[in-house]
Predicted model as a PDB file, atoms N, CA, C, CB and O in Angstrom, pLDDT in the B-factor column:
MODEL        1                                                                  
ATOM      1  N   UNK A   1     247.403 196.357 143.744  1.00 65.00           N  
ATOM      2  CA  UNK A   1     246.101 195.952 144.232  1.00 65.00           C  
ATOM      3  C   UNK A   1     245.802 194.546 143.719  1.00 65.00           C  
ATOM      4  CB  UNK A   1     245.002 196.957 143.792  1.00 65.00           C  
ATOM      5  O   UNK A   1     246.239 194.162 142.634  1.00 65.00           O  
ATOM      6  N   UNK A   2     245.179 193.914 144.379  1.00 73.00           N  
ATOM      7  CA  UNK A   2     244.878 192.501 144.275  1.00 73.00           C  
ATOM      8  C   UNK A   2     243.565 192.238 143.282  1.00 73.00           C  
ATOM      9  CB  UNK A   2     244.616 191.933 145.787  1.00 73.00           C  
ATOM     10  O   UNK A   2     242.621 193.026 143.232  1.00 73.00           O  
ATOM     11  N   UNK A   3     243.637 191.163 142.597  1.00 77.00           N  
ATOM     12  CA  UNK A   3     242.138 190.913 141.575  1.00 77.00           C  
ATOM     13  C   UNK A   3     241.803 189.493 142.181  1.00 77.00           C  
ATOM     14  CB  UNK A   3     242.402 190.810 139.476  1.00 77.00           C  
ATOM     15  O   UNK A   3     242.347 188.746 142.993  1.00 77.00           O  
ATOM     16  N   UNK A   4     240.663 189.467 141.417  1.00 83.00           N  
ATOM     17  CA  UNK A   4     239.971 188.012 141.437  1.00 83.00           C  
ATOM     18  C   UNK A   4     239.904 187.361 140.114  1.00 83.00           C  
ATOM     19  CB  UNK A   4     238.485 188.071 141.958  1.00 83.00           C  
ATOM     20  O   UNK A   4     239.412 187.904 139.125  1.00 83.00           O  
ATOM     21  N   UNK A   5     240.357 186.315 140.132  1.00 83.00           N  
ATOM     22  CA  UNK A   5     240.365 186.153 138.311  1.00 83.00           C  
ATOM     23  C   UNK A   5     239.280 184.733 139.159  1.00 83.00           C  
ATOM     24  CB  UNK A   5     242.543 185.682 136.926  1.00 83.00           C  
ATOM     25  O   UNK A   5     239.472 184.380 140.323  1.00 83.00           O  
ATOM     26  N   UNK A   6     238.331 184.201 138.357  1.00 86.00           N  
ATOM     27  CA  UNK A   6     237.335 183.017 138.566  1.00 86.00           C  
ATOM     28  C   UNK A   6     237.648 182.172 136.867  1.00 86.00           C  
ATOM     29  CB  UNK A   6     235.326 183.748 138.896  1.00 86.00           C  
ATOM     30  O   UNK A   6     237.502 182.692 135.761  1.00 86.00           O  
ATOM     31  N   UNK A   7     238.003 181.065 137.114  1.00 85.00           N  
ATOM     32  CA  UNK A   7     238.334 180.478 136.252  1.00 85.00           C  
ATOM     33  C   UNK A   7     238.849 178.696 137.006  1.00 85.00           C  
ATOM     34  CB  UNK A   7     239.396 181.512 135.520  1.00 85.00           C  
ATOM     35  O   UNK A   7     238.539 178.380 138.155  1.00 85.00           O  
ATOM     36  N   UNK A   8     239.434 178.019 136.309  1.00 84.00           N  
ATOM     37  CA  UNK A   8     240.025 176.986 136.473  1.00 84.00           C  
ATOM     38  C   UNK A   8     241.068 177.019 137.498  1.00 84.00           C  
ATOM     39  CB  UNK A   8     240.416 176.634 135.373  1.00 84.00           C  
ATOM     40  O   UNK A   8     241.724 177.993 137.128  1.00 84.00           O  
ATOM     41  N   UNK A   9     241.566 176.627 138.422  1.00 80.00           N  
ATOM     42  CA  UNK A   9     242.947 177.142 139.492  1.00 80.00           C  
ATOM     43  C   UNK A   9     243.768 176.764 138.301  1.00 80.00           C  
ATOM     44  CB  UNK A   9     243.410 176.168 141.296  1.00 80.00           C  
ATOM     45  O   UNK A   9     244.489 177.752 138.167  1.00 80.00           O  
ATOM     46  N   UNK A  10     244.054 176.000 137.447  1.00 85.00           N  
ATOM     47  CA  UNK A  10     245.669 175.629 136.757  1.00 85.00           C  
ATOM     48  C   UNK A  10     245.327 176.499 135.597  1.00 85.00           C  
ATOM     49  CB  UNK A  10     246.171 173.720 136.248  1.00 85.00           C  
ATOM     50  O   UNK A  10     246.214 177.286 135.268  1.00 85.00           O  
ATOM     51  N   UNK A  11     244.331 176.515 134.979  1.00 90.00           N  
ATOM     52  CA  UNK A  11     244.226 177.271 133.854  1.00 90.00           C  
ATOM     53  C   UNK A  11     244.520 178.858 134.374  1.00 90.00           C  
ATOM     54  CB  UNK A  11     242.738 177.003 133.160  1.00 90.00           C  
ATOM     55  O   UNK A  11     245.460 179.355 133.754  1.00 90.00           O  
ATOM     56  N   UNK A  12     243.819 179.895 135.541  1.00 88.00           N  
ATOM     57  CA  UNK A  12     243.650 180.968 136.069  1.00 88.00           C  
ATOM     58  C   UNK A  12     245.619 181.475 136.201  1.00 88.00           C  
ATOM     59  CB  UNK A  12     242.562 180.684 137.578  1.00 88.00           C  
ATOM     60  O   UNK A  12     246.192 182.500 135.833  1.00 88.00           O  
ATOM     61  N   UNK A  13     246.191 180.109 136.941  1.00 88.00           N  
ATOM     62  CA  UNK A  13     247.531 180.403 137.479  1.00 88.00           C  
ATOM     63  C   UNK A  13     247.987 180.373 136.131  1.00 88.00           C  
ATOM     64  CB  UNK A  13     248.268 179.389 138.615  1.00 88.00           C  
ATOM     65  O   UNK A  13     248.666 181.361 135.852  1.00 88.00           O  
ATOM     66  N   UNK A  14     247.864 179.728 135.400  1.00 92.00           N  
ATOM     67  CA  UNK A  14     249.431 179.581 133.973  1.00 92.00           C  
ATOM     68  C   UNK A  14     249.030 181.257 133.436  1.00 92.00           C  
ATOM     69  CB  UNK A  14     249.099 177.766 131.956  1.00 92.00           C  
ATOM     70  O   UNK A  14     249.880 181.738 132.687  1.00 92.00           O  
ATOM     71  N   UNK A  15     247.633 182.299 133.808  1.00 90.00           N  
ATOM     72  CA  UNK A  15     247.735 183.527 132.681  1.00 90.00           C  
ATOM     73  C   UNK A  15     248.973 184.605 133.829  1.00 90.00           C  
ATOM     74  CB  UNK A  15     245.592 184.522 132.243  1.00 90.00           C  
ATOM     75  O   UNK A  15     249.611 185.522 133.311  1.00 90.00           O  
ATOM     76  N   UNK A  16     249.077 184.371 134.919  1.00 90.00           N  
ATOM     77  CA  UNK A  16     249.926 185.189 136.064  1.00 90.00           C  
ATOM     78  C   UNK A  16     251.485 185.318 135.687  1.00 90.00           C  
ATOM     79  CB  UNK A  16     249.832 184.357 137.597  1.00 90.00           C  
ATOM     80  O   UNK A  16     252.083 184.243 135.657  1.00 90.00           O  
ATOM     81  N   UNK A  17     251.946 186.030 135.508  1.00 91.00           N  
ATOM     82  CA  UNK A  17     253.564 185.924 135.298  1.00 91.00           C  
ATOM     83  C   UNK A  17     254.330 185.343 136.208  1.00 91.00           C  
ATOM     84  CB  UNK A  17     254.197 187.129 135.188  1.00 91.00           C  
ATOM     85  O   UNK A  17     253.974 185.808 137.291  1.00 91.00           O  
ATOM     86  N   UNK A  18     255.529 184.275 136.423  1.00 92.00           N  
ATOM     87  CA  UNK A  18     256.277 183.984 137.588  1.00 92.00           C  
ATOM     88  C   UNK A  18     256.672 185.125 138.406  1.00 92.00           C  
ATOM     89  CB  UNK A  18     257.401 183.291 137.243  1.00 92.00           C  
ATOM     90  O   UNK A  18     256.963 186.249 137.999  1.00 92.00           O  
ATOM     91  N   UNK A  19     256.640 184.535 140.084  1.00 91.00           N  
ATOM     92  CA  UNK A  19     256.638 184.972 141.347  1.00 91.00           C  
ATOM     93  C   UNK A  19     255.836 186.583 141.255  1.00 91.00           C  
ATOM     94  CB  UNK A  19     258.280 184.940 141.911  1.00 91.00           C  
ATOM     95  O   UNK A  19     256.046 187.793 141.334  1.00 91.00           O  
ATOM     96  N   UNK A  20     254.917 185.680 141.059  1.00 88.00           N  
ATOM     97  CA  UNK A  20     253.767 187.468 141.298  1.00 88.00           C  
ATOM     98  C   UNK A  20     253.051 187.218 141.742  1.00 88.00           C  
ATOM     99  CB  UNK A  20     253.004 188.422 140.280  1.00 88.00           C  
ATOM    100  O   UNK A  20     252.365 188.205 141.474  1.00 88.00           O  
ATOM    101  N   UNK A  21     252.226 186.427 142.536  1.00 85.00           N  
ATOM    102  CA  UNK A  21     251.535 186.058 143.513  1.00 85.00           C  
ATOM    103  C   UNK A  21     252.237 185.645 144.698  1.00 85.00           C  
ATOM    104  CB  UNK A  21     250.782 185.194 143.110  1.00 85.00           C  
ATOM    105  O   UNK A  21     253.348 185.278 144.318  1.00 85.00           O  
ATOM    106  N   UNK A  22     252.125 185.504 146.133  1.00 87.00           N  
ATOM    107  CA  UNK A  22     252.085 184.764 147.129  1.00 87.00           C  
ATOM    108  C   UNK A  22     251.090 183.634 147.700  1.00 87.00           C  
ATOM    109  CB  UNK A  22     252.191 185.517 147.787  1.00 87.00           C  
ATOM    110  O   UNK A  22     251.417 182.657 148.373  1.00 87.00           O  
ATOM    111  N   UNK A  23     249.812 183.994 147.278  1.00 83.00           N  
ATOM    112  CA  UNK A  23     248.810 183.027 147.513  1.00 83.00           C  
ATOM    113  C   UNK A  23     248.095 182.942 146.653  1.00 83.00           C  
ATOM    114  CB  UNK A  23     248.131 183.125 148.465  1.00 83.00           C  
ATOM    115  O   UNK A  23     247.887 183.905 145.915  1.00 83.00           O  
ATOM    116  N   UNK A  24     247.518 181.793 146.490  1.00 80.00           N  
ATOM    117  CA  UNK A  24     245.966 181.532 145.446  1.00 80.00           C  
ATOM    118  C   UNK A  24     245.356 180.761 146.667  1.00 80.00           C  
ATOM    119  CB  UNK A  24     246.069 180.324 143.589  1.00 80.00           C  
ATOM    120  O   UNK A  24     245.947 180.362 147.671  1.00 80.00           O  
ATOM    121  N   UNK A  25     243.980 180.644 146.328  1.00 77.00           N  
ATOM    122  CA  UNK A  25     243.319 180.040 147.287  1.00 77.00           C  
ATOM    123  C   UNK A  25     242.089 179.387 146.655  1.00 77.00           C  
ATOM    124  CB  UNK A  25     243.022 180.981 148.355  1.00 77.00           C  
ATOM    125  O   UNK A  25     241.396 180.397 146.536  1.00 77.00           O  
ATOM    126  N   UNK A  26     241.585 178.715 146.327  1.00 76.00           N  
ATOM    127  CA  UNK A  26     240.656 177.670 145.495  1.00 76.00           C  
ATOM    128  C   UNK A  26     239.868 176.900 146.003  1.00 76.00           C  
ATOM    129  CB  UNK A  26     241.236 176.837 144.811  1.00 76.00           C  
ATOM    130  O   UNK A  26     240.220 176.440 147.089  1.00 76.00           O  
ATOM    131  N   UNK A  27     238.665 176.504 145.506  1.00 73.00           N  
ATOM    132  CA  UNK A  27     237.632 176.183 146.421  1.00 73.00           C  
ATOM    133  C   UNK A  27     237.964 174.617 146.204  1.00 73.00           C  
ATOM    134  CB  UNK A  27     235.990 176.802 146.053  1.00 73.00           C  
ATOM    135  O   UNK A  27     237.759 174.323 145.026  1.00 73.00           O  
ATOM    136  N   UNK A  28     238.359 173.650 146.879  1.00 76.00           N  
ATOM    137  CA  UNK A  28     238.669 172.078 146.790  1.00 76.00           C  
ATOM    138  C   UNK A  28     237.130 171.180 146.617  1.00 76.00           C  
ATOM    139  CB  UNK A  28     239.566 171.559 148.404  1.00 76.00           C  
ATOM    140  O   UNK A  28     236.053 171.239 147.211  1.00 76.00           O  
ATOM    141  N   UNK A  29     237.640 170.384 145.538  1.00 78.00           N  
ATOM    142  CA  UNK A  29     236.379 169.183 145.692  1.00 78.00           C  
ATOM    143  C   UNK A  29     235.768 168.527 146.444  1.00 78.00           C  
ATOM    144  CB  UNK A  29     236.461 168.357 145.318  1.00 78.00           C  
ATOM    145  O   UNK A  29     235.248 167.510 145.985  1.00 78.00           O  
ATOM    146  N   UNK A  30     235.605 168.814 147.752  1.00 84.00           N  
ATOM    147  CA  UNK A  30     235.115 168.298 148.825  1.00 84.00           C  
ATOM    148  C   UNK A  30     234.220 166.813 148.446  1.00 84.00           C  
ATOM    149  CB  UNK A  30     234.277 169.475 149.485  1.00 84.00           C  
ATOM    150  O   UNK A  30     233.332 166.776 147.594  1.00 84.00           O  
ATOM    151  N   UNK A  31     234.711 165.518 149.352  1.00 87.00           N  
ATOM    152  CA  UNK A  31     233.700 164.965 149.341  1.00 87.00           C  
ATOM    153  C   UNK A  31     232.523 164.507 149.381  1.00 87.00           C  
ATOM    154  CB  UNK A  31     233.779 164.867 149.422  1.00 87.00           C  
ATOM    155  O   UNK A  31     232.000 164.276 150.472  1.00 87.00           O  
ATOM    156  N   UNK A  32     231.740 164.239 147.977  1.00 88.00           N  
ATOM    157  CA  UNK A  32     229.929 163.824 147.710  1.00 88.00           C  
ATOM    158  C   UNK A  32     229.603 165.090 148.459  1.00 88.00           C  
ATOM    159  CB  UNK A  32     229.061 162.063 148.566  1.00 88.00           C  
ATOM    160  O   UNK A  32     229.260 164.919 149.629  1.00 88.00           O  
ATOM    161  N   UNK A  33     229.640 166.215 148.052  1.00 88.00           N  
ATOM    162  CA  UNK A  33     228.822 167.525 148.632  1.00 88.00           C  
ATOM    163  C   UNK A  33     228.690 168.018 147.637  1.00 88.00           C  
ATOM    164  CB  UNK A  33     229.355 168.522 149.634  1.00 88.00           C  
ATOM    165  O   UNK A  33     227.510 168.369 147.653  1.00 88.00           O  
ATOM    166  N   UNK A  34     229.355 168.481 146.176  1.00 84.00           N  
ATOM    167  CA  UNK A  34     228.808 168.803 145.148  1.00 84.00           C  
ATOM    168  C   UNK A  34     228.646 167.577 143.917  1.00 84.00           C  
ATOM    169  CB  UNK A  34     229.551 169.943 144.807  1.00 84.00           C  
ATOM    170  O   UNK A  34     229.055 166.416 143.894  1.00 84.00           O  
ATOM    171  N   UNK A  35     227.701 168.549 142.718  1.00 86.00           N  
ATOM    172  CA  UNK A  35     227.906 167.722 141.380  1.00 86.00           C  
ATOM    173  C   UNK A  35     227.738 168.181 140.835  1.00 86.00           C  
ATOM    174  CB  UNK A  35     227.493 166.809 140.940  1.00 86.00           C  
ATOM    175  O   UNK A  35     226.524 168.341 140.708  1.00 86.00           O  
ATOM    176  N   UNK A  36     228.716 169.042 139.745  1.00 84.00           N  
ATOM    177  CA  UNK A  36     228.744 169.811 138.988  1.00 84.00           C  
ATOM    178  C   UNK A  36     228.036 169.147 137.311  1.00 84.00           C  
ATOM    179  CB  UNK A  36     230.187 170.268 139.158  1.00 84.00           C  
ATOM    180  O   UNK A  36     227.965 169.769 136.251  1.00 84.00           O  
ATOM    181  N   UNK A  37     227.661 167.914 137.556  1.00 88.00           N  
ATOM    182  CA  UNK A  37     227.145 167.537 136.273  1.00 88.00           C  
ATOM    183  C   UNK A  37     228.736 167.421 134.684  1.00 88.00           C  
ATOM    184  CB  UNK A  37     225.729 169.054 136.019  1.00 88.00           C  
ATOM    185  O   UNK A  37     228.817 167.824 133.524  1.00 88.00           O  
ATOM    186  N   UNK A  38     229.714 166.595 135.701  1.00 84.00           N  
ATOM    187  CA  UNK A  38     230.707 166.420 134.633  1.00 84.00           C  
ATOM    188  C   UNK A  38     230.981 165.170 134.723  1.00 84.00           C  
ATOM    189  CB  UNK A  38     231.910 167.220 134.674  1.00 84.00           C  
ATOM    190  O   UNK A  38     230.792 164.779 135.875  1.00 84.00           O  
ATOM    191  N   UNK A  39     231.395 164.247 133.927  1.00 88.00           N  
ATOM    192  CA  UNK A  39     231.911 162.945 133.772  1.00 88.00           C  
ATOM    193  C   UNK A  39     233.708 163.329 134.726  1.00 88.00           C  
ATOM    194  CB  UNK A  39     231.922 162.447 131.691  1.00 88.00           C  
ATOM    195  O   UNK A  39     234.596 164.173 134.606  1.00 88.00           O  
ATOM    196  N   UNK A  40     233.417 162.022 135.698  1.00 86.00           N  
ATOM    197  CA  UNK A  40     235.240 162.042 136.013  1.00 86.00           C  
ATOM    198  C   UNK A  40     235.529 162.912 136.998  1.00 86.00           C  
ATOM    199  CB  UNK A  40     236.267 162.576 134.740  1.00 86.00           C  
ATOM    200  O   UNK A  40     236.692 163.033 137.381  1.00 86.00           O  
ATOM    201  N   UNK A  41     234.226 163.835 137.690  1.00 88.00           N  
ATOM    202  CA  UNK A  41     234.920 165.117 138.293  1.00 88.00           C  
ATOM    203  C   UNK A  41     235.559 164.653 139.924  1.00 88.00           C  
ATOM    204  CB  UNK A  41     233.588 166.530 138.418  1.00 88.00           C  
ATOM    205  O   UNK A  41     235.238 163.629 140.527  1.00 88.00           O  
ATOM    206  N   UNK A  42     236.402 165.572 140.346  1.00 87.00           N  
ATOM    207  CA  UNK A  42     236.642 165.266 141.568  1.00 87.00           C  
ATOM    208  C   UNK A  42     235.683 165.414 143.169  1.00 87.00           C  
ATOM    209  CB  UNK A  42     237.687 165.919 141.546  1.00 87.00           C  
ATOM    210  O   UNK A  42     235.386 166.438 143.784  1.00 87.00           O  
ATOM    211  N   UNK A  43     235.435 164.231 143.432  1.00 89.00           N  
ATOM    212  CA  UNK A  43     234.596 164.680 144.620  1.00 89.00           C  
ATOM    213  C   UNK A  43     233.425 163.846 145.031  1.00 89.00           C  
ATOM    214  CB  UNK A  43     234.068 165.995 144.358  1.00 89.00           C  
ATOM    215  O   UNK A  43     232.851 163.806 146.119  1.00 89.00           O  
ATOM    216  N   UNK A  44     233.109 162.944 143.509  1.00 89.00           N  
ATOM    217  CA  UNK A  44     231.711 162.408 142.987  1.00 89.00           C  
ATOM    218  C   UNK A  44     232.613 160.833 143.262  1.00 89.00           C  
ATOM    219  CB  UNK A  44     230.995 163.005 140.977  1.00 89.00           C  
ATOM    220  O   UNK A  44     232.070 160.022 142.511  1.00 89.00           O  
ATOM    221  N   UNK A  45     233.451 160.320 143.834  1.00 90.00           N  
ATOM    222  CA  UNK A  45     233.808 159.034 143.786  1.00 90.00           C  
ATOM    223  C   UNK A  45     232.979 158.178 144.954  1.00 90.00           C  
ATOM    224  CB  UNK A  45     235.359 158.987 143.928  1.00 90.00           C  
ATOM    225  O   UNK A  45     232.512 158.686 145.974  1.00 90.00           O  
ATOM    226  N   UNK A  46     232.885 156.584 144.539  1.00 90.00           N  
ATOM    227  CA  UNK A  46     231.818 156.060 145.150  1.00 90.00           C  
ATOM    228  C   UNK A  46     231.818 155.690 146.405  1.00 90.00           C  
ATOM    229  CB  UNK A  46     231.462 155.181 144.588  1.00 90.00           C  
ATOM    230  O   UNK A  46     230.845 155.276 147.034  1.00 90.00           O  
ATOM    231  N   UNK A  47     233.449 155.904 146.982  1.00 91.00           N  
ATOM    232  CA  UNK A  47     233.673 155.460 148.198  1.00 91.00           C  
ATOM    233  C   UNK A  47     234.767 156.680 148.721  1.00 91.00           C  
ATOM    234  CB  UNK A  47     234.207 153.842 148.164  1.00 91.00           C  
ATOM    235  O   UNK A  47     235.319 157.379 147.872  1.00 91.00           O  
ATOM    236  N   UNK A  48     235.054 156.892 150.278  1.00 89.00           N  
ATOM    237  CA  UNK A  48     236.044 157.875 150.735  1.00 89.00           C  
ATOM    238  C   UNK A  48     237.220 157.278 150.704  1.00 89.00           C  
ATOM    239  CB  UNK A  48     235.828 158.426 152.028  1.00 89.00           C  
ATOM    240  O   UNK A  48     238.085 157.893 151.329  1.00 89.00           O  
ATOM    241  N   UNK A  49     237.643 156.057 150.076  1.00 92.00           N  
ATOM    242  CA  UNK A  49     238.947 155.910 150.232  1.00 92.00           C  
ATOM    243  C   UNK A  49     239.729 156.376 148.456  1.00 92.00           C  
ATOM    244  CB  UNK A  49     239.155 154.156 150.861  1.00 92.00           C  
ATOM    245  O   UNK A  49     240.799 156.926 148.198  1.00 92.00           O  
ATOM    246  N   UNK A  50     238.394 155.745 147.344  1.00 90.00           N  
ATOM    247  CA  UNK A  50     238.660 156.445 146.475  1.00 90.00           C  
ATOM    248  C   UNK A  50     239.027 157.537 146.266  1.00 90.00           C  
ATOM    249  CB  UNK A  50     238.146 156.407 146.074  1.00 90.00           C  
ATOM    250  O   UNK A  50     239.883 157.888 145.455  1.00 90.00           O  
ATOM    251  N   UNK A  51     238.144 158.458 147.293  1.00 87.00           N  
ATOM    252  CA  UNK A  51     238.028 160.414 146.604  1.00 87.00           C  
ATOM    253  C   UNK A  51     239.578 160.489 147.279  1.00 87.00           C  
ATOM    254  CB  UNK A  51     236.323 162.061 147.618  1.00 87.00           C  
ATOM    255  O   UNK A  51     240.205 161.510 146.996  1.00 87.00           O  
ATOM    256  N   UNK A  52     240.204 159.567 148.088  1.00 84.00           N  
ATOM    257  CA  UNK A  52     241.109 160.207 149.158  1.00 84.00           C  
ATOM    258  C   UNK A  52     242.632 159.333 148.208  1.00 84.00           C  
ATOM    259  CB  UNK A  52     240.609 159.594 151.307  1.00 84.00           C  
ATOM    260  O   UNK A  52     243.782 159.476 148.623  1.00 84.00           O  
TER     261      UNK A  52                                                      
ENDMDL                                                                          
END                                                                             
């Protein structure tokens, strides 16, 4: 049976043992639509060629 682990995608994947998943699926930094209130984060850059 399948879980949900909510965590970091690289941090979440390194606790999984090799080839025991087929998919992960992760919510991407979409451009200037969020702000999680972090220095550096992905998504918050000042122009679309930057974020890209």
């Amino acid at each position: 049976m399948g879980r949900i682990i909510i965590a970091d995608a690289l941090d979440g994947l390194k606790t999984l043992p090799d080839e025991s998943i087929d998919m992960c699926v992760t919510s991407p930094p979409y451009y200037n639509l969020r702000d999680y209130g972090m220095d550096g984060q992905i998504g918050m850059e000042r122009t679309p060629d930057e974020y890209i």
